[in-house]
C-alpha positions as CSV (number, residue, x, y, z in Angstrom):
1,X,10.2,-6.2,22.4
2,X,7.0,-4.6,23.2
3,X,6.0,-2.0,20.5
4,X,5.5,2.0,21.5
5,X,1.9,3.0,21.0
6,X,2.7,6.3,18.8
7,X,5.1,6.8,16.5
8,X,6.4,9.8,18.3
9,X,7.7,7.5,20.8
10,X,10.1,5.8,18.1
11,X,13.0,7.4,16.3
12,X,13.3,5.5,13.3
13,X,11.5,6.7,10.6
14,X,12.6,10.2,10.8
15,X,15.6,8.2,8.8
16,X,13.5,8.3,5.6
17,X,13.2,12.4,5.1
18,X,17.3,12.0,4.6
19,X,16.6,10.8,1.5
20,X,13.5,12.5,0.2
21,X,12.7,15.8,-1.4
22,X,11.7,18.3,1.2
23,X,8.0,18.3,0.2
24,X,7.8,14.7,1.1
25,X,9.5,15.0,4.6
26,X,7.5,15.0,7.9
27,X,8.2,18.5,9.2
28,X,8.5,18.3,13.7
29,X,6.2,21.0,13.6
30,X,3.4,19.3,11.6
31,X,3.2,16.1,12.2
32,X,0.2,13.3,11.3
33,X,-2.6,12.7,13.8
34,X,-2.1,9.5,15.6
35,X,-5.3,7.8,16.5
36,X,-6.5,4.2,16.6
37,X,-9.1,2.3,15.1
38,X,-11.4,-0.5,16.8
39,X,-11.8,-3.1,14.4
40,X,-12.4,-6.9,15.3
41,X,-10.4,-7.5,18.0
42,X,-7.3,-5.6,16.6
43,X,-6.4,-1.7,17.0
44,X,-5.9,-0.4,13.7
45,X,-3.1,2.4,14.1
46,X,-3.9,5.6,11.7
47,X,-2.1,8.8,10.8
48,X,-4.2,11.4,9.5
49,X,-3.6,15.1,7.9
50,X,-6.8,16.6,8.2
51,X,-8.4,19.4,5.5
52,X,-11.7,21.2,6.6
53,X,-12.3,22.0,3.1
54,X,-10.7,19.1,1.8
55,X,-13.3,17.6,-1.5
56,X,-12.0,14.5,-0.9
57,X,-10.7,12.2,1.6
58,X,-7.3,10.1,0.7
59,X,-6.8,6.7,1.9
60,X,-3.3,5.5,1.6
61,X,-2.1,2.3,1.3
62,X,1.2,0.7,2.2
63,X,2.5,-2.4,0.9
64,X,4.6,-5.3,1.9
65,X,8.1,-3.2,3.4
66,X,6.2,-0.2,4.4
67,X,4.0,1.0,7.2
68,X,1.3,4.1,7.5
69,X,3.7,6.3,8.6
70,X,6.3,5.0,5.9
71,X,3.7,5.2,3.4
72,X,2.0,8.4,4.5
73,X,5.2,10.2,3.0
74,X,3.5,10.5,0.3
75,X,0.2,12.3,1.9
76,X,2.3,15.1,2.7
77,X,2.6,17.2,-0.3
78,X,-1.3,16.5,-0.9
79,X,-2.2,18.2,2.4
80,X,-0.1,21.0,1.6
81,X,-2.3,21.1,-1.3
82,X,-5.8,21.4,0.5
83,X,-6.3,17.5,0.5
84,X,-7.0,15.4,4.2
85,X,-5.2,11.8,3.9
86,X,-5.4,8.9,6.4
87,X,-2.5,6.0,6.3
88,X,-3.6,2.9,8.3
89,X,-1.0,-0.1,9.7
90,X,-2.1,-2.7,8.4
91,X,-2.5,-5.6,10.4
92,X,1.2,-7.0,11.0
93,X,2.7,-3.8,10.3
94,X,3.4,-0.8,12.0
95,X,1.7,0.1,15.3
96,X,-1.2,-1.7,15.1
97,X,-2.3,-4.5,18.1
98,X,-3.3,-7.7,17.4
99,X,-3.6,-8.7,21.0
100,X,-4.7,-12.2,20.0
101,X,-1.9,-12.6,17.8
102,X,-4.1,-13.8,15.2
103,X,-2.8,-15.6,12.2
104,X,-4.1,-13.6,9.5
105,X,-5.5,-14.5,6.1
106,X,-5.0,-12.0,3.7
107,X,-8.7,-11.6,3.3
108,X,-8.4,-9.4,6.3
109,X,-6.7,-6.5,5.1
110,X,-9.6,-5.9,2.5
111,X,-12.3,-6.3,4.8
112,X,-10.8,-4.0,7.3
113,X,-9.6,-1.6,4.9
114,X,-13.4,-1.8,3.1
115,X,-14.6,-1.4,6.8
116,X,-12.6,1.4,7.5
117,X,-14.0,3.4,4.0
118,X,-17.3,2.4,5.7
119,X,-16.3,4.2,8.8
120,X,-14.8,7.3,7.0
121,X,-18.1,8.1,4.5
122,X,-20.2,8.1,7.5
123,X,-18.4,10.9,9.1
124,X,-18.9,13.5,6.5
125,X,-20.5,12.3,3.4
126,X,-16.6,13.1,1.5
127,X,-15.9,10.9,-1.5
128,X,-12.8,8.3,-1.3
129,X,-10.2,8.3,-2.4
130,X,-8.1,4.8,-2.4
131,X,-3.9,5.2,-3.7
132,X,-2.2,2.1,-2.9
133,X,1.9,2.1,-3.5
134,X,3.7,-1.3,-4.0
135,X,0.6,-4.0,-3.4
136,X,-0.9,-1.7,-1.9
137,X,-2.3,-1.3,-5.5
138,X,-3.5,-4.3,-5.6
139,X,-5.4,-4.0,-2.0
140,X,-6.8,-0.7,-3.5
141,X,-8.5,-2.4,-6.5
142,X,-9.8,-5.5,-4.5
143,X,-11.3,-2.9,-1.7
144,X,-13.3,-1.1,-4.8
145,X,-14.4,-4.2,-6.0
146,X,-16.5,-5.0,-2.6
147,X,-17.1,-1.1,-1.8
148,X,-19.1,1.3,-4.4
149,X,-18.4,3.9,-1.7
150,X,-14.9,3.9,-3.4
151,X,-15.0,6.6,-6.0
152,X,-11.8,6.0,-7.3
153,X,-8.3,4.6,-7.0
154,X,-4.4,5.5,-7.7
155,X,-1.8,3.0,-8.0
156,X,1.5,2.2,-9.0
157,X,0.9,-1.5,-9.6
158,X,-1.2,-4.2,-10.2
159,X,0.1,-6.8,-9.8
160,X,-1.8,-9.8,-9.8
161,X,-0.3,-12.6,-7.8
162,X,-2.4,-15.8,-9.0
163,X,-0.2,-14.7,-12.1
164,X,2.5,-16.9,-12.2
165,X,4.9,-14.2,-14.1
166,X,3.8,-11.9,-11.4
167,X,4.5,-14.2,-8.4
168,X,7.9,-14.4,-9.8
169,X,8.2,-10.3,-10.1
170,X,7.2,-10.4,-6.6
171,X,9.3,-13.4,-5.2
172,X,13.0,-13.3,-4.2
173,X,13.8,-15.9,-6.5
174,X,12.2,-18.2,-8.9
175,X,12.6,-21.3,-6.8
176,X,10.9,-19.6,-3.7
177,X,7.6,-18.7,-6.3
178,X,7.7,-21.8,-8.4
179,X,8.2,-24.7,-6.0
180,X,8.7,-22.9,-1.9
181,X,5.6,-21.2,-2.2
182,X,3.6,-24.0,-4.2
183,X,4.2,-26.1,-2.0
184,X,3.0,-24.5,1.3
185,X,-0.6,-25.1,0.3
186,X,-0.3,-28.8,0.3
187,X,1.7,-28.2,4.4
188,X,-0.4,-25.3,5.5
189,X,-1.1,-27.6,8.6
190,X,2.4,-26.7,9.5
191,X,3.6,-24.2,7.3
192,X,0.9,-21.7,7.9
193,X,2.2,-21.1,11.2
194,X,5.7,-20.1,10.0
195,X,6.8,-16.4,10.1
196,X,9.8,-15.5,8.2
197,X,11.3,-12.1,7.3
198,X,9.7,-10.1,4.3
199,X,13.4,-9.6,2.6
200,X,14.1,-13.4,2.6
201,X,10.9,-13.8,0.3
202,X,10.7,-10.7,-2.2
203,X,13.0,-8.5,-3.6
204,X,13.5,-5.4,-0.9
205,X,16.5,-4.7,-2.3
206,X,14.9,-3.0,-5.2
207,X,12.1,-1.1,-3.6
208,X,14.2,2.2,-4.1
209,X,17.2,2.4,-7.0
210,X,19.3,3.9,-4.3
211,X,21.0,0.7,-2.1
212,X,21.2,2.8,0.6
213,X,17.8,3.9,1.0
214,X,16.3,-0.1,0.4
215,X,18.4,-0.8,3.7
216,X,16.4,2.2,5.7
217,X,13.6,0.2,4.3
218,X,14.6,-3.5,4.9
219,X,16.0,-2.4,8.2
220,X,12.6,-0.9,9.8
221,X,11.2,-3.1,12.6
222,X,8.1,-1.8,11.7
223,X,8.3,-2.5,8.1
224,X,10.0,-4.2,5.4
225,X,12.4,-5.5,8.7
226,X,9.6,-7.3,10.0
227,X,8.1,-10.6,9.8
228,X,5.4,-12.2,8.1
229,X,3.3,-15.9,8.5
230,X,3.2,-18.1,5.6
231,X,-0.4,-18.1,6.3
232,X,-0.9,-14.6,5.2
233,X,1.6,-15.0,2.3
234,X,-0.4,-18.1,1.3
235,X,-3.7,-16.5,0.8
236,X,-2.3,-13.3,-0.8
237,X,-1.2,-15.5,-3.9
238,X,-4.3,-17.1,-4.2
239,X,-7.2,-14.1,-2.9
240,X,-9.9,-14.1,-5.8
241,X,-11.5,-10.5,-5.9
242,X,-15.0,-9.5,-5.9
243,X,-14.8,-8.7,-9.4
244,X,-12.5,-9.7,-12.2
245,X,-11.5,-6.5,-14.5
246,X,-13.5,-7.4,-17.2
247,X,-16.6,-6.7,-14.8
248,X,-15.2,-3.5,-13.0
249,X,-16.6,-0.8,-13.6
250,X,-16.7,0.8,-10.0
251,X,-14.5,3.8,-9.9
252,X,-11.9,5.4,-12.1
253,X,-8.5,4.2,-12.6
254,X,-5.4,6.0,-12.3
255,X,-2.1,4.2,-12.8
256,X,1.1,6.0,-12.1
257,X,4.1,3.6,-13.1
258,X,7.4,4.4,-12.3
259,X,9.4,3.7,-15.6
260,X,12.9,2.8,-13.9
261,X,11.1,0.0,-11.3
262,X,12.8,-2.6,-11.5
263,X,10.7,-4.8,-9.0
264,X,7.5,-4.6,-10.8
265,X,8.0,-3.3,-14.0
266,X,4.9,-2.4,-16.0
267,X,4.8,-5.6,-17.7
268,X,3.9,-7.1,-14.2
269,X,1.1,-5.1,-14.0
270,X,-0.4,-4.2,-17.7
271,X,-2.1,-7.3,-18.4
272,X,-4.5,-6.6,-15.5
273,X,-4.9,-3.0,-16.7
274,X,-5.7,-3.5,-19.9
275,X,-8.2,-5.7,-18.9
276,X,-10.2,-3.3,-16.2
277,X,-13.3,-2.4,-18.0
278,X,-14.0,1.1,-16.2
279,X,-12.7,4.1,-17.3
280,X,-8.7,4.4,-16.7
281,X,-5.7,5.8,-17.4
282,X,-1.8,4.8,-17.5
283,X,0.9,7.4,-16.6
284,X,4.7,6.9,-16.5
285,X,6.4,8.3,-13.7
286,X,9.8,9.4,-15.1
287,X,12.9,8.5,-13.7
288,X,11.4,6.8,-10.8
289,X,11.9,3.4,-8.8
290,X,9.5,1.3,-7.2
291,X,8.7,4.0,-4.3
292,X,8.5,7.5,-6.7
293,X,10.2,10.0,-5.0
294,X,12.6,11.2,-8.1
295,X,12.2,13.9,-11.0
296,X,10.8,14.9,-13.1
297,X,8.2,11.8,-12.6
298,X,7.4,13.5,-8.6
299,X,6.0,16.7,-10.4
300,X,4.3,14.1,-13.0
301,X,2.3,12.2,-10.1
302,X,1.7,15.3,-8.3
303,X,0.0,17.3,-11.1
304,X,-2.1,13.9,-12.3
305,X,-3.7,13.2,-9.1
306,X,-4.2,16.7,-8.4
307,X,-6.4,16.3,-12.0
308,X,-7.8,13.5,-11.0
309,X,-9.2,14.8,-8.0
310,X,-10.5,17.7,-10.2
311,X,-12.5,15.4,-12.5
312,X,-13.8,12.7,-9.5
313,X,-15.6,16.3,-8.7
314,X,-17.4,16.7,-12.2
């Protein structure tokens, strides 16, 4: 099935705002942007929220059962707030082309997304911003880590995967991190070119707390309902980042954990925390699951990135 070029052709994320607090919902009568990107031989779909006055420019970061427009969800209430926000497809997900039909590494995420920070600066001289949701948190860190133009990062985890406690926090099931995905690096020759479906290899069931809302998600096309090569999968376990923690000290940290996830919990991601040299803080999201969207911890993320932004200006 060939895939529509906007997402104003589609239908199927509109299913999210049914279950989300009306300050995260897309409204019909202000929706994103939809552009595309140029980069390497792929077209790097992007919504945007623009801000004239804006201090800062947000780059959000989906993970693996979301999209930019999934994602971007999030970007909403900051725009009400003053803030512009980008939310890229990244490559495999959502609406952006890979004509070629490449098989990624995941190597290629970071550089793109470092690229596209590259591209952004130039524009306007505005300071960025990187908050990455799911792994997405991950992608944030390893992005700062290549790019000083990254002045500083939000996440809900880090979680990361050469861990093997982590890989099984991230895995459907113990046997799939300890010995399925193991053993792909010694058939890569064959299994590299495998795609299966993202919920037969983690846990999509608990990306929200409600079952019916994890279903929206698993269910997406465009999402956590899509596929994925072993390929990619492969080289996200093992991707060694510019810098360990112990020598960042690029940017600010903010991490926002939502205390009832129960897909990474924040023992998956604490050990790399407390490791991260730069300056940093840790924030429990209240009563939220792995995608925050529930009180009181909403109003909790809101007001902490809003003061975050506030100090990345002093």
């Amino acid at each position: 099935m060939k895939r529509p070029e906007f997402y104003t052709q589609t239908e199927y994320w509109k299913k999210y705002n049914d279950f989300l607090p009306i300050d995260l919902q897309y409204n019909d009568a202000k929706l994103p942007i939809e552009t595309y990107w140029k980069w390497k031989d792929y077209s790097i779909h992007i919504d945007k929220m623009t801000a004239d006055s804006s201090p800062v420019k947000v780059i959000i970061l989906h993970g693996a059962g979301g999209n930019g427009r999934v994602i971007g969800l999030f970007g909403n209430y900051l725009n009400e707030l003053g803030y512009e926000y980008l939310a890229p497809d990244l490559i495999g997900y959502g609406l952006t082309k890979n004509p070629s039909n490449r098989n990624i590494e995941y190597s290629e995420w970071v550089n793109c997304i470092s690229d596209l920070v590259d591209e952004e600066y130039q524009k306007d001289g505005k300071p960025i911003v990187l908050f990455g949701l799911s792994v997405g948190g991950m992608l944030a860190y390893q992005v700062a880590c290549k790019n000083s133009k990254v002045k500083g990062i939000i996440v809900t985890t880090l979680a990361d995967p050469r861990q093997q406690q982590v890989r099984d926090d991230l895995s459907r099931n113990k046997f799939l991190s300890r010995i399925g995905l193991p053993i792909g690096s010694f058939t890569k020759p064959i299994s590299d070119h495998l795609s299966l479906p993202i919920k037969w290899l983690c846990k999509m069931d608990r990306i929200t707390n409600d079952k019916d809302f994890s279903k929206v998600f698993s269910q997406d096309k465009l999402a956590g309902g899509s596929k994925i090569k072993l390929r990619f999968l492969r080289t996200y376990m093992t991707y060694k980042p510019v810098k360990e923690p112990e020598q960042f000290d690029s940017c600010k940290v903010l991490f926002l954990q939502p205390e009832k996830d129960t897909w990474t919990t924040l023992e998956t991601s604490k050990p790399f925390f407390d490791r991260i040299k730069s300056e940093k803080k840790l924030v429990i999201l209240e009563n939220c699951g792995h995608a925050p969207y529930q009180e009181n911890g909403l109003t909790t993320m809101k007001t902490e990135i809003q003061n975050f932004f506030i100090e990345l200006k002093e």
